[in-house]
N, C-alpha and C positions, 0 to 999 in steps of 0.2 A: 424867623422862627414862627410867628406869626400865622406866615403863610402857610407852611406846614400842619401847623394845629389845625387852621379852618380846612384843608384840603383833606385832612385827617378826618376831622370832626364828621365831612361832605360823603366820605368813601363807610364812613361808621354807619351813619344815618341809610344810606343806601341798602347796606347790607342787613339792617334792621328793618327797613322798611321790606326788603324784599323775600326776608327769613317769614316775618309773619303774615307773607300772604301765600307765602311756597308753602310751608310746615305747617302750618297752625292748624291743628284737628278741628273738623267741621262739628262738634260739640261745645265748643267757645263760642261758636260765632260767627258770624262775618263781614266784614267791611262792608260799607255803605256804597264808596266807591273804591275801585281801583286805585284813578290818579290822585286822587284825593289821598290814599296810604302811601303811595310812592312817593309824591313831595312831602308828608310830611317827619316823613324820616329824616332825609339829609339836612331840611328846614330847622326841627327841631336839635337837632343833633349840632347842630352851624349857631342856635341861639346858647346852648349849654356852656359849647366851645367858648363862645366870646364872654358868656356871662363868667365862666369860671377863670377866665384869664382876666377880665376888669380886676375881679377878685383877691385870686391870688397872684396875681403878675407874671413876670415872663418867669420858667428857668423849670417848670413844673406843668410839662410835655406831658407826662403820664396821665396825671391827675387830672389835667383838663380832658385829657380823650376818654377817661372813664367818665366823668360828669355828663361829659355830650351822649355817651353809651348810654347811663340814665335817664337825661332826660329823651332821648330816644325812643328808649322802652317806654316811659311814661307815656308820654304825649301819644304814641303811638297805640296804647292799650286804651288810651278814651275813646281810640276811633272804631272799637269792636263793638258791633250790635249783639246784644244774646241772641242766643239761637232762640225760635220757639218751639218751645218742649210740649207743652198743653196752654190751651186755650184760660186767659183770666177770666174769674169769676167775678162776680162783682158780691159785698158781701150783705148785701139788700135783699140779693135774689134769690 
């Protein structure tokens, strides 16, 4: 079942990773790197999985593949740079 979950968690992360580099409006932002956003989808999606299965143990398929979906999105929204909109001021000058 296990196995499942992490192969789960691996195909979530993917599709999160490759949703917000296909879709994301170029007024969010943009990745720093590529391969850097592509592993850190299935990466982080695969540490969710396992952490919410330590957790709550086996029997609870669902719940762990939504947690991996979270921490997916999460981890994955750290790795957006703002866009630049106007140049900083500094408040000296």
């Amino acid at each position: 079942m296990i196995l499942w979950e992490a192969l789960g968690s691996v195909l979530i992360g993917l599709a999160v990773s490759y949703g917000a580099l296909r879709w994301l409006p170029e007024r969010y932002g943009q990745f720093r790197s590529r391969l850097l956003a592509l592993t850190t989808g299935p990466v982080s999606a695969l540490f969710g999985a396992l952490l919410t299965h330590s957790v709550l143990g086996s029997g609870h398929a669902v719940a762990t593949l939504i947690a991996a979906l979270c921490v997916a999105v999460a981890l994955q929204s750290l790795l957006l740079r703002p866009a630049n909109r106007a140049p900083r001021r500094s408040a000296t000058a």
